[in-house]
NUFILO-875244 format. One record per residue (C-alpha): residue number from 1; x, y, z; residue in one letter; chain. Coordinates in nm, 3 decimals, decimal comma. Layout:
N
+-----+---------+---------+---------+-----+-------+
:   n :    east :   north :      up : res : chain :
+-----+---------+---------+---------+-----+-------+
: NUM :       X :       Y :       Z :   A :     A :
...
+-----+---------+---------+---------+-----+-------+
***
This chain:
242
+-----+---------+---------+---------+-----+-------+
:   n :    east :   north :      up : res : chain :
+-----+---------+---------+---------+-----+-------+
:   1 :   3,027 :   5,588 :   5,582 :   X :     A :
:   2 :   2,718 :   5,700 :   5,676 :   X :     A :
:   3 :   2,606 :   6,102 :   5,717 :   X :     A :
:   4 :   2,356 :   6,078 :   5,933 :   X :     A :
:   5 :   2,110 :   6,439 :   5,970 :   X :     A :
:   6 :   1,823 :   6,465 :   6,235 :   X :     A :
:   7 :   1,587 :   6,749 :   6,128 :   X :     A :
:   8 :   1,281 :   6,927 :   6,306 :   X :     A :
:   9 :   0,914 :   6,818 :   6,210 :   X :     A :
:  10 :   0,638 :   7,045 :   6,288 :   X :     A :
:  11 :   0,277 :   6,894 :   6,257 :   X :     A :
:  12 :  -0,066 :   6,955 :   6,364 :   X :     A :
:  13 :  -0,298 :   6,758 :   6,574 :   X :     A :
:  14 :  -0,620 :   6,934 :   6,637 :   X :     A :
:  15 :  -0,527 :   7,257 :   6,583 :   X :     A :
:  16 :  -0,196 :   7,234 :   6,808 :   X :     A :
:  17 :   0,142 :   7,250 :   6,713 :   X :     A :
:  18 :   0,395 :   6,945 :   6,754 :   X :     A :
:  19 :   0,764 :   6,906 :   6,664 :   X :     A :
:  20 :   0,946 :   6,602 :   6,611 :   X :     A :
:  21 :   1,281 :   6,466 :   6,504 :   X :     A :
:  22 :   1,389 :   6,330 :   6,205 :   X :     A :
:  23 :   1,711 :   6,108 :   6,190 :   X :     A :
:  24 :   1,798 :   5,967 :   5,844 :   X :     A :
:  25 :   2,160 :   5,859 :   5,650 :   X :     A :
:  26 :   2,108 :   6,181 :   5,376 :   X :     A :
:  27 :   2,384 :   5,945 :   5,183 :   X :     A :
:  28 :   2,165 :   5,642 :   5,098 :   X :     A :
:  29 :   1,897 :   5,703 :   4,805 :   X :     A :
:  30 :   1,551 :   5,491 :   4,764 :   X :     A :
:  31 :   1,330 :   5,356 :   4,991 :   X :     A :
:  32 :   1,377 :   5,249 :   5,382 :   X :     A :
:  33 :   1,194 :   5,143 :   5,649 :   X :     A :
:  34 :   1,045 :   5,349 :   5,888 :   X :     A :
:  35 :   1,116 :   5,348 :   6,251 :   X :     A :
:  36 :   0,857 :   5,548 :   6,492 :   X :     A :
:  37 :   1,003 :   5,589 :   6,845 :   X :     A :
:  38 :   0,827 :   5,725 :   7,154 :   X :     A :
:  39 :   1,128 :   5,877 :   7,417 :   X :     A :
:  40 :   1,084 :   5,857 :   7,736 :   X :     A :
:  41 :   0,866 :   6,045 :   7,939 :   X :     A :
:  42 :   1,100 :   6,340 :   7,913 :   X :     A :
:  43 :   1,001 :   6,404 :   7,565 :   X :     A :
:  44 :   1,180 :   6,526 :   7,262 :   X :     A :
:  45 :   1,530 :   6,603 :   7,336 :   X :     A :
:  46 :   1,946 :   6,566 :   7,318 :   X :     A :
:  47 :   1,940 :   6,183 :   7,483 :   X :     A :
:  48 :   1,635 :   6,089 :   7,219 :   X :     A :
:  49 :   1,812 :   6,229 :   6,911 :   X :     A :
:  50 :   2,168 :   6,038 :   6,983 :   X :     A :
:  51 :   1,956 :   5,702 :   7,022 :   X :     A :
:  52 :   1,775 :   5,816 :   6,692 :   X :     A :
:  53 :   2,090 :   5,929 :   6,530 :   X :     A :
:  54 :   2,251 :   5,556 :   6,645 :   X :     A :
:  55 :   1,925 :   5,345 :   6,514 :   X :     A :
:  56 :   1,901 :   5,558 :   6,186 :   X :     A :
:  57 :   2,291 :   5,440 :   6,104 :   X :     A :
:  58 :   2,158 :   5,139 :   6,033 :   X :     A :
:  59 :   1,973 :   5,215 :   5,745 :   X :     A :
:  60 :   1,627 :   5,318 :   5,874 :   X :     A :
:  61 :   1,420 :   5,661 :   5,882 :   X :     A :
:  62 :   1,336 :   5,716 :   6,252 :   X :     A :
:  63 :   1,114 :   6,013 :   6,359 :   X :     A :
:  64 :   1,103 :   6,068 :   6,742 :   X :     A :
:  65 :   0,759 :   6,110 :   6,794 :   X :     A :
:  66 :   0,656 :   6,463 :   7,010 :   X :     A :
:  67 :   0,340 :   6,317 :   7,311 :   X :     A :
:  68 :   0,339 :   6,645 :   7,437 :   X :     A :
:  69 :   0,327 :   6,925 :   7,211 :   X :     A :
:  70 :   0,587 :   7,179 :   7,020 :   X :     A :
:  71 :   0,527 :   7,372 :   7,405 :   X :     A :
:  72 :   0,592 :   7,124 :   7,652 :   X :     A :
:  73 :   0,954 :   7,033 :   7,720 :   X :     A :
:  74 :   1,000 :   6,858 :   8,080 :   X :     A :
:  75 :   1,280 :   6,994 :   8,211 :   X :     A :
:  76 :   1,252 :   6,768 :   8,596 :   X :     A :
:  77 :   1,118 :   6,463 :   8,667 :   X :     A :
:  78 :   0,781 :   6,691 :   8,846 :   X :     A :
:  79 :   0,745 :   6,850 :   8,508 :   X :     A :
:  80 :   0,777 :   6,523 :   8,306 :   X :     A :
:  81 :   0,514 :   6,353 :   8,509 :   X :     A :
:  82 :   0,258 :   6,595 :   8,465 :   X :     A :
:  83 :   0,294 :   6,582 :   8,063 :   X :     A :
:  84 :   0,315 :   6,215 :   8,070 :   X :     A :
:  85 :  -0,001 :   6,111 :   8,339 :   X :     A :
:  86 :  -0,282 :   6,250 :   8,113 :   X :     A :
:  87 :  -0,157 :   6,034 :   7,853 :   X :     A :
:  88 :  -0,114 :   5,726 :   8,048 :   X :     A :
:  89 :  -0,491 :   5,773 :   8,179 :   X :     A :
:  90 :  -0,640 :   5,820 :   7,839 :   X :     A :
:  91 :  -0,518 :   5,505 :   7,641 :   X :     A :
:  92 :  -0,749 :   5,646 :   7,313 :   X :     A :
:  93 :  -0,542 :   6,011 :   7,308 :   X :     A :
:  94 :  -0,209 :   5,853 :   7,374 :   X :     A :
:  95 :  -0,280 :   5,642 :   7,065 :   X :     A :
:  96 :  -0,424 :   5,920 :   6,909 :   X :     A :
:  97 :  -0,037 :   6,109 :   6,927 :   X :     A :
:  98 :   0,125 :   5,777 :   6,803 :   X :     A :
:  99 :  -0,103 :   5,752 :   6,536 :   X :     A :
: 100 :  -0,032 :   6,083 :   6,355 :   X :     A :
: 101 :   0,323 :   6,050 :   6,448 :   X :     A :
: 102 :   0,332 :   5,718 :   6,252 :   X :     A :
: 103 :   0,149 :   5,949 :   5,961 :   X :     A :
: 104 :   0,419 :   6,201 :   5,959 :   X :     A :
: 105 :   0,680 :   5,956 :   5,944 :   X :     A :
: 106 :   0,516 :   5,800 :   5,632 :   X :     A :
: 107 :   0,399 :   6,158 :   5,464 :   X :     A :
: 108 :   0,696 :   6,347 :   5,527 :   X :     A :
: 109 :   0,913 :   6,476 :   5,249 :   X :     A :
: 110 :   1,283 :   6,491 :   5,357 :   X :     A :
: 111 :   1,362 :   6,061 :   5,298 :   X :     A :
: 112 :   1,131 :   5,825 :   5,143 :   X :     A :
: 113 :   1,030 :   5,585 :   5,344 :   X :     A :
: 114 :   0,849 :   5,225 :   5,267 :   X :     A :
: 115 :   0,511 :   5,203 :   5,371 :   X :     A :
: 116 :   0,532 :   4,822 :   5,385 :   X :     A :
: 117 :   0,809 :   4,814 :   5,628 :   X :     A :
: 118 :   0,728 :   5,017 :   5,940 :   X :     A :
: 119 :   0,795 :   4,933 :   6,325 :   X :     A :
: 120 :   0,782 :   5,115 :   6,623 :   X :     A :
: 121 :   1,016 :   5,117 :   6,907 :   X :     A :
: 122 :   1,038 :   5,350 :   7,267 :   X :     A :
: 123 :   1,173 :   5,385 :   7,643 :   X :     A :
: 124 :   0,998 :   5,345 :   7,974 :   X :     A :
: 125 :   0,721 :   5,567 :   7,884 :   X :     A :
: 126 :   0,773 :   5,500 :   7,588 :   X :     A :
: 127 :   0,793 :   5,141 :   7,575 :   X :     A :
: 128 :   0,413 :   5,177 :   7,717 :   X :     A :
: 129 :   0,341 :   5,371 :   7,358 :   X :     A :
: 130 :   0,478 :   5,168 :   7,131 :   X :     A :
: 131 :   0,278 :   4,910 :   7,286 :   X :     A :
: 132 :  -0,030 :   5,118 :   7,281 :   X :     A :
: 133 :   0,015 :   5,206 :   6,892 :   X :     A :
: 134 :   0,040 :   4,794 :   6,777 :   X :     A :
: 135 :  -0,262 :   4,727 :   7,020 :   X :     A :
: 136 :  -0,445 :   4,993 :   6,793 :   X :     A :
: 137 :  -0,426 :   4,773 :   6,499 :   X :     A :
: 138 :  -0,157 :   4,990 :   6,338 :   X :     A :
: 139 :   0,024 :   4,827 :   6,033 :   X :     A :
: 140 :   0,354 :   4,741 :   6,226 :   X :     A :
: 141 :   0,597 :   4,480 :   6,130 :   X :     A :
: 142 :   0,757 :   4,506 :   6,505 :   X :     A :
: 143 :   0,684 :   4,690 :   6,833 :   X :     A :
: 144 :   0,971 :   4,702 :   7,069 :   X :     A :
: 145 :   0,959 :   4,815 :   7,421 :   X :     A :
: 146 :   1,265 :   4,877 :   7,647 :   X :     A :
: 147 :   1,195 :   4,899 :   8,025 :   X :     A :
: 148 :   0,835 :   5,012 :   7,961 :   X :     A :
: 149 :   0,517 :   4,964 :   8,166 :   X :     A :
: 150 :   0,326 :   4,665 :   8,008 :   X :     A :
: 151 :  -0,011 :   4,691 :   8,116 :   X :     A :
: 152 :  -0,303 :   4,828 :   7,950 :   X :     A :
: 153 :  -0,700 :   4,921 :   7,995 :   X :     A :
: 154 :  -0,761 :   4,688 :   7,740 :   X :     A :
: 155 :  -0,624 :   4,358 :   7,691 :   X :     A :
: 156 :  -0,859 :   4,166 :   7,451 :   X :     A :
: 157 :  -0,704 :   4,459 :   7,211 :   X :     A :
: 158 :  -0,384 :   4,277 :   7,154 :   X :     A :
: 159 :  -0,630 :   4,091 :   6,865 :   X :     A :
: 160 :  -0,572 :   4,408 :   6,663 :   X :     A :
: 161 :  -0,141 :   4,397 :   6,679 :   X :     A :
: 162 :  -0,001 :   4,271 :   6,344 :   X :     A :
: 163 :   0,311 :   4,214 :   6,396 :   X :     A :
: 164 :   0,590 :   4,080 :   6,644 :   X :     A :
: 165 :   0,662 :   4,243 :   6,964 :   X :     A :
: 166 :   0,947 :   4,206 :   7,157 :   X :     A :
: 167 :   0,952 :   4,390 :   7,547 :   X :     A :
: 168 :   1,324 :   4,404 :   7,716 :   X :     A :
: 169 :   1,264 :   4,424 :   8,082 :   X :     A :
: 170 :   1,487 :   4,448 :   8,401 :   X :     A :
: 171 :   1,413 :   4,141 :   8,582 :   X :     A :
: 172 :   1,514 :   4,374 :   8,949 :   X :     A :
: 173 :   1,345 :   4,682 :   8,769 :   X :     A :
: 174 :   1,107 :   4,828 :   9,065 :   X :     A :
: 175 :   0,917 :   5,047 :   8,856 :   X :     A :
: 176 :   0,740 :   4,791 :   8,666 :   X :     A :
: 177 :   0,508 :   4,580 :   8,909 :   X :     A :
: 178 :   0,606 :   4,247 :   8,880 :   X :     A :
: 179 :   0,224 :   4,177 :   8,800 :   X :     A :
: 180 :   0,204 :   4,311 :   8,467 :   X :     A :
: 181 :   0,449 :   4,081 :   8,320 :   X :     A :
: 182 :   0,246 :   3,734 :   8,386 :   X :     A :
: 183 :  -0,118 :   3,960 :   8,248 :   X :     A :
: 184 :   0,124 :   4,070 :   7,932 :   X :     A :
: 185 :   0,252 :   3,727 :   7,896 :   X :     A :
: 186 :  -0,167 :   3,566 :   7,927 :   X :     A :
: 187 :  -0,285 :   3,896 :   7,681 :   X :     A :
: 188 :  -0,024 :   3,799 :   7,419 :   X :     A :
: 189 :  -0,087 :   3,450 :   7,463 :   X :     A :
: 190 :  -0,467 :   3,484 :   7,441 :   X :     A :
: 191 :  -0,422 :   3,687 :   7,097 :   X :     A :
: 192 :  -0,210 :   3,476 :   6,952 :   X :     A :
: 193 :   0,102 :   3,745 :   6,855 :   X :     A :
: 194 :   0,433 :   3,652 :   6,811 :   X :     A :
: 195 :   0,591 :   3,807 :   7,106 :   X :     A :
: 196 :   0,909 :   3,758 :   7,304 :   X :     A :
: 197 :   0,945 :   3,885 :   7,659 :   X :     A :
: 198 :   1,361 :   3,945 :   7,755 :   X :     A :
: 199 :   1,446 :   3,925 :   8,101 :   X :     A :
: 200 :   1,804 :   4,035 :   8,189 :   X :     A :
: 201 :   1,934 :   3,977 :   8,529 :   X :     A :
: 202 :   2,019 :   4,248 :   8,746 :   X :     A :
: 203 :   1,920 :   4,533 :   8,538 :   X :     A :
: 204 :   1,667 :   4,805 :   8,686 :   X :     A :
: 205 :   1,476 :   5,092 :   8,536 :   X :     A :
: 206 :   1,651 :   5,313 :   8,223 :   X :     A :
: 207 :   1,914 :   5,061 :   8,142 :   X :     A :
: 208 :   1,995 :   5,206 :   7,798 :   X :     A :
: 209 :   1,982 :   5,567 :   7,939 :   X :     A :
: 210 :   2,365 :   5,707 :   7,987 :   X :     A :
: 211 :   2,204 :   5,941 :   8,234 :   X :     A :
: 212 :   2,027 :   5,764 :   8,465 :   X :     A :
: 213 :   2,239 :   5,696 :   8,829 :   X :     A :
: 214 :   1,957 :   5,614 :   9,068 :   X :     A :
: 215 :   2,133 :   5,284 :   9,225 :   X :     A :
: 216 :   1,898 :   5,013 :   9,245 :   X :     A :
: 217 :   1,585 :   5,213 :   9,054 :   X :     A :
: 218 :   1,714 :   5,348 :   8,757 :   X :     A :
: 219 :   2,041 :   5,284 :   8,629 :   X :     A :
: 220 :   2,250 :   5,281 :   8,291 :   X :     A :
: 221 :   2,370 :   4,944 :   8,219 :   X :     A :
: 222 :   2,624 :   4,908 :   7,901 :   X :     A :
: 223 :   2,619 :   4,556 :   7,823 :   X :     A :
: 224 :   2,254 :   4,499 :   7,888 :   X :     A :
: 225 :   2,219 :   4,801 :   7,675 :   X :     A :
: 226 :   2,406 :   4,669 :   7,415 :   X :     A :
: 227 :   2,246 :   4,298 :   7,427 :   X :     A :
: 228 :   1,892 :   4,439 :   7,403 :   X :     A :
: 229 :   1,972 :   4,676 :   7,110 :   X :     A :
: 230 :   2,100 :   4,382 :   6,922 :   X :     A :
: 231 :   1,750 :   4,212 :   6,983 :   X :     A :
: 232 :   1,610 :   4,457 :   6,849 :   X :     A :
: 233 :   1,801 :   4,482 :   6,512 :   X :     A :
: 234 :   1,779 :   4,124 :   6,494 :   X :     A :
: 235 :   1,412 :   4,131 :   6,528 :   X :     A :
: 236 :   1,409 :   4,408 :   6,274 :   X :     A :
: 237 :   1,663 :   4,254 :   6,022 :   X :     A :
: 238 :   1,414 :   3,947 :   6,065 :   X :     A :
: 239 :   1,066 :   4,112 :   6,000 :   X :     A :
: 240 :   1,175 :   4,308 :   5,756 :   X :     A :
: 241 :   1,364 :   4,061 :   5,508 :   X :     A :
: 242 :   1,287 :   4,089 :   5,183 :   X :     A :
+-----+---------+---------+---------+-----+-------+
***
């Protein structure tokens, strides 16, 4: 049975303070692979820790990585915009934050994690960094983006991702212009990655958040929930065999 723990992680970056999560089974011993995911853009919180608590059950080391800083903790949707809209206007400083979140994971002491094996995953926002980090050149086995935005400043740096990526998308989501999925499909495709675009039918915006009750913008939906988190522990059980 597994005993999952999710513990605090305070780190630096430039001087400023940022605090993380850290969900791991304290009853398994050795080596695991490491899962970096970016929340959505309310940050570091309750809803982020029960999704890392649930991925980190199935054997991985997941650190929810803090965009913000130890100080910034959205509390509204006003308040969660402003943290997140410098970050989607600077590309380099959003990858920046991923970057030494993907460090921490790796360097930190609590659960050892294997270096070899290491994916990222995130939400709306989120989904947008995860994407930014493989496009970086980061050494990913997977990125995996759940209702995210899929467009980016620089598409000719999909040359740099390493691994698969796999985007889950909500065909009637209205918060992702139906524009960026044909550019993500001809930027993948012009790279060469091994990507897979999922489509489901009838899902909007936030489909794996309990919370979200916006009818027809953003709204939970349990079985596409369900279907896309099996995707993406298939994906992972695949890229990281053996």
């Amino acid at each position: 049975m597994s005993q999952v723990t999710v513990r605090s992680l305070v780190y630096q970056i430039d001087g400023q303070s940022y605090e993380g999560r850290l969900a791991f089974d304290i009853s398994q011993q050795g080596s695991r692979p490491g899962l970096l995911m970016a929340p959505n853009w309310m940050g570091v919180g309750v809803g982020a820790e029960d999704i890392a608590r649930s991925v980190a059950a199935n054997g991985y080391v997941v650190l929810i990585a803090d965009l913000y800083g130890q100080a910034v903790r959205p509390s509204n949707a006003d308040e969660a915009g402003a943290a997140m809209m410098p970050l989607k206007n600077d590309r380099a400083l959003l990858r920046k934050r991923m970057q030494a979140a993907l460090e921490q994971l790796q360097s930190q002491g609590e659960a050892q994690v294997d270096a070899s094996r290491l994916a990222t995953f995130g939400f709306c926002f989120g989904g947008c960094c995860a994407l930014e980090l493989a496009r970086s050149g980061a050494p990913l086995k997977a990125a995996i983006s759940f209702h995210g935005t899929l467009d980016t400043p620089n598409p000719a740096d999909a040359q740099n991702i390493k691994g698969a990526v796999l985007v889950m998308h909500g065909a009637s989501d209205p918060l992702v212009p139906k524009e960026q999925l044909p550019a993500f499909e001809a930027e993948m495709n012009a790279a060469g990655v091994d990507w897979q675009l999922l489509s489901y039918g009838g899902a909007v915006h936030s489909f794996t958040d309990p919370q979200a009750n916006v009818p027809g913008k953003m709204m939970y939906d349990a079985k596409v929930a369900g279907r896309a988190f099996r995707s993406m522990h298939n994906l992972l059980d695949e890229v990281f065999r053996g």
